[in-house]
Legacy VTK file of the C-alpha trace (Angstrom):
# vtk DataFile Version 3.0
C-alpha trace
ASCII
DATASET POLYDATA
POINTS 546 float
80.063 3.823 82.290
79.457 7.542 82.072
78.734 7.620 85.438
81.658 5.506 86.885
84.066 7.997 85.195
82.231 11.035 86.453
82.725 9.840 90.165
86.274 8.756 89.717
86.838 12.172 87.983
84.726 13.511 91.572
87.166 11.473 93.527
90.137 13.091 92.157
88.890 16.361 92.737
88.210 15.656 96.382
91.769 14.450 97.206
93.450 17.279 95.019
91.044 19.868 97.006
92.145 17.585 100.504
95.991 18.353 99.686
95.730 21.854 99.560
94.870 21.656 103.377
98.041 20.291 104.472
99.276 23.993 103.156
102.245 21.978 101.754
103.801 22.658 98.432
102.311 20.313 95.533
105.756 18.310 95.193
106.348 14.678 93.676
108.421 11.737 94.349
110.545 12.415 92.035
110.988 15.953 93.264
111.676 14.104 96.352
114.202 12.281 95.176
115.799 15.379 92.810
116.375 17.337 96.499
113.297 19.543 96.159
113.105 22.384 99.266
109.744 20.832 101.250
108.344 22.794 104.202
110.220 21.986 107.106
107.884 20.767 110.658
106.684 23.496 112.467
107.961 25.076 115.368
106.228 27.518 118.014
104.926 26.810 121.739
102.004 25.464 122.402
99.711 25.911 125.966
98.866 22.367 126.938
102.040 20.721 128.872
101.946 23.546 131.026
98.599 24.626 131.656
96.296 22.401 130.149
92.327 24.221 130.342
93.464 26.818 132.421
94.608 29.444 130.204
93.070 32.914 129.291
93.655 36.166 127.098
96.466 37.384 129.461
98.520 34.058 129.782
99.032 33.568 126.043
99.273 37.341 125.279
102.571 37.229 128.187
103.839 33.414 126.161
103.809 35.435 122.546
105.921 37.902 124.389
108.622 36.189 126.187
108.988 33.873 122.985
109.845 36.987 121.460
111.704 38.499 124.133
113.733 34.944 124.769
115.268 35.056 121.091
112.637 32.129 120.009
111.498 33.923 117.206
114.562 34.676 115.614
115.762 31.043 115.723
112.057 29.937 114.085
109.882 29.339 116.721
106.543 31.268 114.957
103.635 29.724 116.050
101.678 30.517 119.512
98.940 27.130 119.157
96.380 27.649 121.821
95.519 24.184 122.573
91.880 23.082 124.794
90.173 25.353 127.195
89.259 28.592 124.812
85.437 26.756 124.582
82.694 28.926 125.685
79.419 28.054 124.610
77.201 27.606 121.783
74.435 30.246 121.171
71.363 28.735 119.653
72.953 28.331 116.362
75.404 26.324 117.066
77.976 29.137 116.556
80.752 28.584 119.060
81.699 31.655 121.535
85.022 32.288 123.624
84.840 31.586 127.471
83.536 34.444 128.434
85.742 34.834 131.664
89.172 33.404 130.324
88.569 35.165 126.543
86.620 37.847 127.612
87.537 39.831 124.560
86.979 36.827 122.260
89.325 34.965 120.396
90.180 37.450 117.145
91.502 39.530 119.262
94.017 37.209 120.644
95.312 35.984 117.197
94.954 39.611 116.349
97.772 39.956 118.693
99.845 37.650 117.819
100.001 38.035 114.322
101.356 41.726 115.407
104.049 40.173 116.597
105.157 38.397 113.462
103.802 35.004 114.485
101.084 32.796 113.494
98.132 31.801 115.781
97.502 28.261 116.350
93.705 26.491 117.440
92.196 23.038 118.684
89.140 20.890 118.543
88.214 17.562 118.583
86.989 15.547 116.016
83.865 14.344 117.625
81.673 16.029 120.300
83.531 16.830 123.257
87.067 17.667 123.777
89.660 15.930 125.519
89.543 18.466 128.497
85.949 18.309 129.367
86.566 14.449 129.481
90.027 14.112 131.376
89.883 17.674 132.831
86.620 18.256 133.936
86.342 21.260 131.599
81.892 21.285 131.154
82.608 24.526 128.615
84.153 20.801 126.036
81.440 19.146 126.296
79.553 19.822 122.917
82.684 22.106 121.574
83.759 19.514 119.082
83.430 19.531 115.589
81.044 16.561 115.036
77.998 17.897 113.331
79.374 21.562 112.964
82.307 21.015 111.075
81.885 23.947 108.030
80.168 26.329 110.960
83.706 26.071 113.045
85.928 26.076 110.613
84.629 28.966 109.682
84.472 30.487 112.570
88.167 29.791 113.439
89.969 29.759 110.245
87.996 32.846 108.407
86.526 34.847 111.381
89.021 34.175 114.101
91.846 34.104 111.567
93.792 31.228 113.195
96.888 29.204 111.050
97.285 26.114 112.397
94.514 23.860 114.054
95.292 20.448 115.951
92.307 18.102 115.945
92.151 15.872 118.922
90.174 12.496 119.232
88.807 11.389 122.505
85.325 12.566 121.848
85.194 10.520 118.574
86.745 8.045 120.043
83.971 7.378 122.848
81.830 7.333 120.011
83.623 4.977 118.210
83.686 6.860 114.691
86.179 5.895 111.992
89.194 7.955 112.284
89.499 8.209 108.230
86.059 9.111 107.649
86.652 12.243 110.369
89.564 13.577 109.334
88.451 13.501 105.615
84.955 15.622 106.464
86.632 18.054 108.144
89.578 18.165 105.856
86.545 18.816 103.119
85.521 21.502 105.624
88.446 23.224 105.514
88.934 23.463 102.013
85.432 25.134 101.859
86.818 28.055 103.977
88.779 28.897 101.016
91.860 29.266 103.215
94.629 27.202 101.656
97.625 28.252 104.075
96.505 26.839 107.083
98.318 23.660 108.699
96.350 20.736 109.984
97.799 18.530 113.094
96.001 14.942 113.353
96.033 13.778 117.084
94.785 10.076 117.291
97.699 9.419 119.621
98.708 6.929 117.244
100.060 6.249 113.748
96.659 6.428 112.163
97.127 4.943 108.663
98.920 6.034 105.203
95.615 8.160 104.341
96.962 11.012 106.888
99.402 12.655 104.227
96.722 13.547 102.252
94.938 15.372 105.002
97.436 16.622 107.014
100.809 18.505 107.806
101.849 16.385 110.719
100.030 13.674 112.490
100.478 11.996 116.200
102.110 8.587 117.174
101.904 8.479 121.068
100.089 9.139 123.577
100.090 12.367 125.108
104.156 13.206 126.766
104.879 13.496 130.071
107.722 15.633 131.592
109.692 12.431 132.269
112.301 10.366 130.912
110.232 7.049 130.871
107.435 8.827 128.356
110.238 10.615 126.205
111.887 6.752 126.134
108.507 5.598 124.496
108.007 8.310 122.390
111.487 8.053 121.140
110.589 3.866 120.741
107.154 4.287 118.772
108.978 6.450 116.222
111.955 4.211 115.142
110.480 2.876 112.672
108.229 4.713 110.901
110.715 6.752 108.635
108.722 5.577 105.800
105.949 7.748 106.576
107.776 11.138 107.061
108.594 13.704 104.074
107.630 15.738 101.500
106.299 18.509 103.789
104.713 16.064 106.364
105.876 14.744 109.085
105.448 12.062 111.968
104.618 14.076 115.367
106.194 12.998 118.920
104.111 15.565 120.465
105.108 18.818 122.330
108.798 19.380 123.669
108.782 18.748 127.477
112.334 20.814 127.782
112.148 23.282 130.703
110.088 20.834 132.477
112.333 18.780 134.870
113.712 16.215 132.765
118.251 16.089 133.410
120.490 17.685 130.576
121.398 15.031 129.671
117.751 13.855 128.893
117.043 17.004 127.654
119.730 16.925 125.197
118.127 13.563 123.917
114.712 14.756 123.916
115.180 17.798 122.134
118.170 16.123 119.775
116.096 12.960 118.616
113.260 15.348 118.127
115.520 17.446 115.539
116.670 14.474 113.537
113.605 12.798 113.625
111.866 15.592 111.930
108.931 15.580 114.340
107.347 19.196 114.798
109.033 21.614 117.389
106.530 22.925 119.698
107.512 24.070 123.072
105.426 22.878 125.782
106.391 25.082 128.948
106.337 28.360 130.477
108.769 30.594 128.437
108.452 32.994 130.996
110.688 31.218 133.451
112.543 28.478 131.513
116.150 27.323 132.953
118.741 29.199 130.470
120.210 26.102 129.625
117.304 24.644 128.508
116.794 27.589 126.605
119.954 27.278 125.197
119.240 23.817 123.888
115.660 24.916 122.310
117.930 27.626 119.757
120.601 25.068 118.918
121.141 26.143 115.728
122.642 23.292 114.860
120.602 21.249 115.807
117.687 23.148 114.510
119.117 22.885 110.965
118.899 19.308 111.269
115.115 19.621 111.453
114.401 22.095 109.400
116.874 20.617 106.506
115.542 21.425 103.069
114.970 17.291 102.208
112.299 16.919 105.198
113.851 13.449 105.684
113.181 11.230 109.167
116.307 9.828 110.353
116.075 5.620 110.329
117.223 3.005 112.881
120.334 1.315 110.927
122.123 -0.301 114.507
120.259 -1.624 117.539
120.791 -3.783 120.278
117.973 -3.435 123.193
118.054 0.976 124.355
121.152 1.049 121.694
120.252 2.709 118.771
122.371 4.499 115.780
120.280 6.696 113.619
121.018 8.760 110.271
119.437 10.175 107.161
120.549 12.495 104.711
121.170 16.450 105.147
121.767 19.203 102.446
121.487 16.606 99.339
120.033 13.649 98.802
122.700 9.928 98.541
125.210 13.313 98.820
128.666 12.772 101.699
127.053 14.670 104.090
125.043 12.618 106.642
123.256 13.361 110.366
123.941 10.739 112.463
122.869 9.990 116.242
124.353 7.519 118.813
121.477 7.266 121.364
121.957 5.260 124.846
118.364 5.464 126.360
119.999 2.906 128.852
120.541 3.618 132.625
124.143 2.369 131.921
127.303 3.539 129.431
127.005 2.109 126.374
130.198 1.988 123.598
129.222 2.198 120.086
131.045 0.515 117.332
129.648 1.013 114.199
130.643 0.451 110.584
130.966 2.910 108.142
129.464 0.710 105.641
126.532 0.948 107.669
126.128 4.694 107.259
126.953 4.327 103.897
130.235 6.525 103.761
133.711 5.415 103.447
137.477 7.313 102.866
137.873 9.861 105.998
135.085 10.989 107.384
134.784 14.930 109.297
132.908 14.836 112.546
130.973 17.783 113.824
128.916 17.132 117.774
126.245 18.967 116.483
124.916 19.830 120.334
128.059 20.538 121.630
129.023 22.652 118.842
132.388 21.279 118.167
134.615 19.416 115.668
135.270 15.919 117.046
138.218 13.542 115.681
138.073 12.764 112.134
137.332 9.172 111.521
139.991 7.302 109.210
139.447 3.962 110.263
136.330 1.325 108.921
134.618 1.798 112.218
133.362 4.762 114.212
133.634 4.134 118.109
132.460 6.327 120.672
131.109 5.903 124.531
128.059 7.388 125.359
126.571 7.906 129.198
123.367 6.806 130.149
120.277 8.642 129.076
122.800 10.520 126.776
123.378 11.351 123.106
125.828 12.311 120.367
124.607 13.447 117.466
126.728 14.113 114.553
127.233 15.720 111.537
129.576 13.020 108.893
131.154 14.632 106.138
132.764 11.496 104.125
135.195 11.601 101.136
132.760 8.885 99.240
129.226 7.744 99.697
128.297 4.031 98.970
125.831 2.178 98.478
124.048 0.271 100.497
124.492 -2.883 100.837
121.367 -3.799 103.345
117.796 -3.272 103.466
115.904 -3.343 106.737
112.526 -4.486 106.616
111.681 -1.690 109.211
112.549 0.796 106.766
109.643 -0.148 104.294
106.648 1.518 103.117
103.793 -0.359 104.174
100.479 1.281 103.069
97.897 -0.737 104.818
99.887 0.065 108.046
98.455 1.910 111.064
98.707 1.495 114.317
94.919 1.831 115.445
95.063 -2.163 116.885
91.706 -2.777 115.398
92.726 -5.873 113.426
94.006 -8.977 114.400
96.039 -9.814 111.945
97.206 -6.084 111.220
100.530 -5.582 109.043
103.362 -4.500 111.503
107.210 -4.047 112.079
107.448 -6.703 115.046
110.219 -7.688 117.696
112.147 -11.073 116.090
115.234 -11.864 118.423
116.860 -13.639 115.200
116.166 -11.027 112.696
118.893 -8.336 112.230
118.106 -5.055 113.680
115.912 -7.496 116.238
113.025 -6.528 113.794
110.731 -8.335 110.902
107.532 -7.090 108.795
104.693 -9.174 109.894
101.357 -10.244 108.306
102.415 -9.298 104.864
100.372 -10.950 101.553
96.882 -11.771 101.500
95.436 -8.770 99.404
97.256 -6.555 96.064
97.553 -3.447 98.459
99.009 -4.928 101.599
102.853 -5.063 100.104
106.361 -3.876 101.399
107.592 -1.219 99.212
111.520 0.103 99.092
111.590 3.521 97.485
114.877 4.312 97.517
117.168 1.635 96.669
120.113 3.190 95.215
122.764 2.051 92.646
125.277 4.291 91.082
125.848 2.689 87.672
122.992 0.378 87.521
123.474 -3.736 86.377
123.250 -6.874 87.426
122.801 -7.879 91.234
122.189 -10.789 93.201
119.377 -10.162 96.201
119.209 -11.954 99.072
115.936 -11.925 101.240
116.079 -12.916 104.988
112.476 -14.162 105.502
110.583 -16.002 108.403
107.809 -18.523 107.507
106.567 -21.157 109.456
104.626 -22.794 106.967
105.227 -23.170 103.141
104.130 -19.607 101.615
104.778 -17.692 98.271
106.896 -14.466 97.774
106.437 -11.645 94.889
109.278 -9.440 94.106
108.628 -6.585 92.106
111.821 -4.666 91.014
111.029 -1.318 89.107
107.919 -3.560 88.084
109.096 -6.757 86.618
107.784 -9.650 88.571
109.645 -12.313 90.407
108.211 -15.294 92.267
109.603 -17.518 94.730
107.046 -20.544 96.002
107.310 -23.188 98.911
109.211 -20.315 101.671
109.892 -22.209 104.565
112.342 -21.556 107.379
111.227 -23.388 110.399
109.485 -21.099 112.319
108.167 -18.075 113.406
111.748 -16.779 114.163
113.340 -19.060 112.226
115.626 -17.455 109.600
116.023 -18.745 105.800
117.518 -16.998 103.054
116.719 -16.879 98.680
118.704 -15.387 96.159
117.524 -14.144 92.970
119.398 -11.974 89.774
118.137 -8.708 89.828
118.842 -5.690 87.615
119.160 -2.385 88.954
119.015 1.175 86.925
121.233 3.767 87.431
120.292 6.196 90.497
116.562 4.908 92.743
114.909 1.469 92.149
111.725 0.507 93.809
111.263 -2.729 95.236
108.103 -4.589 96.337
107.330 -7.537 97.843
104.123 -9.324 99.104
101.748 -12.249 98.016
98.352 -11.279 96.197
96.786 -13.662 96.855
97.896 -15.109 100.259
100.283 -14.897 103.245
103.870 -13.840 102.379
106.337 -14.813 104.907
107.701 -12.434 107.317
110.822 -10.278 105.711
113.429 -9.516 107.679
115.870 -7.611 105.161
117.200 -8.239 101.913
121.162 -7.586 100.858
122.889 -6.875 97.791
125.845 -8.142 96.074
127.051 -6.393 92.389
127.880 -8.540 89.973
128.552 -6.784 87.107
128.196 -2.913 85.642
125.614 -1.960 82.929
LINES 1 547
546 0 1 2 3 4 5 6 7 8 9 10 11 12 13 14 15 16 17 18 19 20 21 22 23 24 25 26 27 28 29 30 31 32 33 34 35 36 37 38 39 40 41 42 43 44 45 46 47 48 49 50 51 52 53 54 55 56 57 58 59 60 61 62 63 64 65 66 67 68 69 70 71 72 73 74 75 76 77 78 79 80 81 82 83 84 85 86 87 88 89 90 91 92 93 94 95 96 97 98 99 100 101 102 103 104 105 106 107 108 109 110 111 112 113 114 115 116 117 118 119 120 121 122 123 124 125 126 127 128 129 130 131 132 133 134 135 136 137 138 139 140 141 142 143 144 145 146 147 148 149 150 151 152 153 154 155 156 157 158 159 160 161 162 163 164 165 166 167 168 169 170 171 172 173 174 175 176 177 178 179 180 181 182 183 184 185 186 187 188 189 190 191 192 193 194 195 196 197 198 199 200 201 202 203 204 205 206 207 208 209 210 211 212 213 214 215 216 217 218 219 220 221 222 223 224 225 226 227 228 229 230 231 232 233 234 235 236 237 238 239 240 241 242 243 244 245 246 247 248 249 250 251 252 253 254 255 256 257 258 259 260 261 262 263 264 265 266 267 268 269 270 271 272 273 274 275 276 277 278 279 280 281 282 283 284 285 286 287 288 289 290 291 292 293 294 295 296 297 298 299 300 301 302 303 304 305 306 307 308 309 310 311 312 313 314 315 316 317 318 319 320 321 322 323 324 325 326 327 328 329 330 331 332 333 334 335 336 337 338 339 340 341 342 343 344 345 346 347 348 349 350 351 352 353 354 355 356 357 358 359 360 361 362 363 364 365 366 367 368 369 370 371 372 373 374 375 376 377 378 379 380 381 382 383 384 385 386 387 388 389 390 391 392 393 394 395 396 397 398 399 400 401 402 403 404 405 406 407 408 409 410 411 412 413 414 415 416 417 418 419 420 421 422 423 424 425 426 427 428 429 430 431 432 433 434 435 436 437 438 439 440 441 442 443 444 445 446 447 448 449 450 451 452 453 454 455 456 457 458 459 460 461 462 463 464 465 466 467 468 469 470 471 472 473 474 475 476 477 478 479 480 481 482 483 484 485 486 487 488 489 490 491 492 493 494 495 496 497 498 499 500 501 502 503 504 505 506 507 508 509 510 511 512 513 514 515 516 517 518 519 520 521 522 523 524 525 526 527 528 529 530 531 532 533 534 535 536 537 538 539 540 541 542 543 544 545
């Protein structure tokens, strides 16, 4: 017994050390939920878009300047991330040295100089033995440069010695080894504590959602493959991020990768890029040469306005809440939390015009409603009908800020928007739980593989009621055989047995009385001990006040 409670008492410890990587403030949910400040994604430039291993002392010496120069600074672009290609050797020690030709000078130097200019110096490694550039790049100086079996002796090196900020910590030599991405991440998250440095920010790059476990050892964390300076990979990017909202906040944040603007894509495309990128909350790292970007992609990149919308004090990612095929309205909460003021994006990543009509009730604001086009910088028509209509071009955006004279509540709950915390995206099980295409389910989207085990559940957070009392919920569900559902609503327990609609796709509906308390509810739903069926939403209809 005595020892059981000493290594649960161990286990705490660890995670409560593992936090204080992320370098992100020690906040709650319900600080979440009470508006707390968070810290915001980062912003800053980073080398690899542009010049992948080739890079040296001079190069990112000239970057830190012109992202000075350029005005970058001053709209809160501070980090200068030096991403693969730094590797030297390894002296026979195992400590790691600088290339000697393209760091000649070392690396302390070079953060040296950039923390003269007011910025903060960004890093890379990988999380097994050889980095991604000695791999895809040919780079023999990665081979043997990751951190597998030297992770205290490099984080040393960089975070204490070297005196970098940030590090990014790649994964295609632990990858070829097959290692467990968890078990990684948490050894060198443990390494990092060690160095004693508490402020510096951690950037998980599995190309790919990697699981729930990634808050607790990160700032940010990647869920793509690597960007390309083209509309199709900003399309995907843009696509693997709708619905993972769930995963974002409090100081952490899902990461699309590096900004490809000043790279060839159209304004338009640009303005979508950089634009879903802000109200998606995804880290702001510029990805090109700052020394001769295109002035109006320049322009776009210190958007104020739109910059506010990704650095807003809640840390919120915007959610999908209309789609039909490359169609997609998006919106979360700026300045205050359930408060009038929402950012909201129409998005046409279609190669045709597309006309939006969407319902108030589906941004949850009613009564007349300002309108600000947040990347034109101008006040558009103020809405004062139920429905907000506007026509968007092809590969374009409009994103908003929506000032209403009421909020509401909502009256729909998207199955995409749920917490699931078995989730990743890794594809190493079969029956892995997932937000999957359903042509019959609303939104064109269902939860899949849900039940089976206590911890693989569907949790709502944030399901809002102003006065509290009684409700009747309806849950859209797909089952194609007879299967159980659990509802848990702030805790109390509901069951519903024998779910059957028909088929996979196949929609059926059950209503249960529900009581709500005033302000957030949390709702779960799932099967302990066996399959749940698929959820596609659930609505709610008041029926009487408390």
């Amino acid at each position: 017994m005595i020892l059981q409670m000493n290594k649960q008492i161990l286990t705490g410890v660890v995670m409560c050390l593992l936090l204080a990587t992320s370098s992100c403030l020690n906040t709650t949910h319900e600080d979440k939920l009470n508006g707390t400040d968070f810290p915001p994604p980062l912003m800053g430039w980073s080398s690899w878009n542009t010049y992948h291993v080739n890079i040296n002392e001079e190069l990112i010496k000239k970057q830190a300047d012109a992202l000075v120069a350029q005005g970058l600074k001053d709209a809160g672009y501070i980090y200068i991330n030096i991403d693969d290609g730094f590797f030297g050797y390894r002296d026979g020690s195992g400590k790691m040295h600088a290339h000697p030709e393209r760091f000649p000078n070392g690396m302390k130097v070079v953060s040296d100089y950039i923390h003269s200019l007011g910025l903060k110096a960004g890093i890379y490694s990988d999380a097994g033995d050889n980095t991604c550039g000695s791999i895809y790049d040919n780079d023999n100086n990665g081979v043997g440069a990751g951190l597998y079996g030297h992770e205290q002796q490099d984080m040393d090196l960089y975070l204490k010695e070297w005196n970098f900020d940030f590090i990014k910590i790649d994964y295609c030599g632990a990858q070829k080894l097959g290692l467990d991405e968890e078990e990684r991440y948490t050894a060198i998250s443990k390494a990092i504590v060690n160095t004693g440095r508490t402020d510096v920010s951690v950037n998980i790059c599995r190309w790919a959602f990697p699981g729930t476990w990634a808050k607790n050892l990160a700032r940010s964390w990647r869920i793509s493959p690597d960007i390309r300076p083209n509309w199709t990979s900003v399309k995907r990017i843009i696509e693997k991020n709708l619905y993972l909202s769930a995963y974002a906040g409090e100081g952490h944040y899902n990461d699309m990768d590096m900004l490809e603007i000043g790279r060839g894509l159209a304004p338009s495309e640009e303005e979508v890029h950089f634009g879903v990128w802000c109200i998606m909350s995804s880290p702001l790292l510029i990805g090109c040469d700052l020394t001769s970007i295109p002035e109006a992609s320049l322009s776009l990149l210190k958007n104020k306005e739109l910059i506010a919308l990704n650095q807003d004090r809640l840390g919120l990612q915007a959610y999908v809440v209309q789609r039909d095929k490359d169609y997609y309205v998006l919106v979360k909460d700026i300045e205050q939390k359930h408060g009038n003021v929402r950012a909201v994006a129409f998005c046409n990543a279609s190669d045709s015009v597309h006309e939006f009509h969407t319902p108030l009730q589906a941004l949850e604001l009613c009564g007349k409603v300002k309108v600000r086009d947040l990347v034109e910088g101008m006040d558009l028509e103020d809405i004062t009908s139920d429905t907000c209509n506007y026509t968007v071009p092809p590969h374009g955006i409009l994103i908003c800020r929506m000032e209403a004279e009421k909020r509401t509540e909502a009256d729909r709950y998207e199955a995409e928007w749920a917490y699931l915390p078995c989730f990743n995206d890794l594809a190493k099980k079969p029956k892995q739980i997932l937000y999957a295409p359903s042509s019959e389910c609303s939104g064109g989207m269902k939860v899949r593989y849900l039940g089976g085990s206590m911890e693989n559940y569907a949790e709502w957070k944030e399901v809002y009621s102003e006065q509290g009392g009684e409700y009747e919920m309806t849950i859209h569900y797909c089952s194609p055989t007879q299967r159980k559902l659990e509802i848990w609503v702030n805790g109390k327990r509901h069951e519903s047995a024998g779910l059957l609609s028909g088929g996979e796709d196949s929609v059926a509906t059950i209503t249960i009385p529900i009581t709500l308390k005033a302000g957030y509810n949390n709702i779960r739903m799932g099967n302990n001990f066996g399959w749940a069926p698929d959820i596609d939403c659930f609505t709610l209809k008041r029926l009487s006040f408390k």
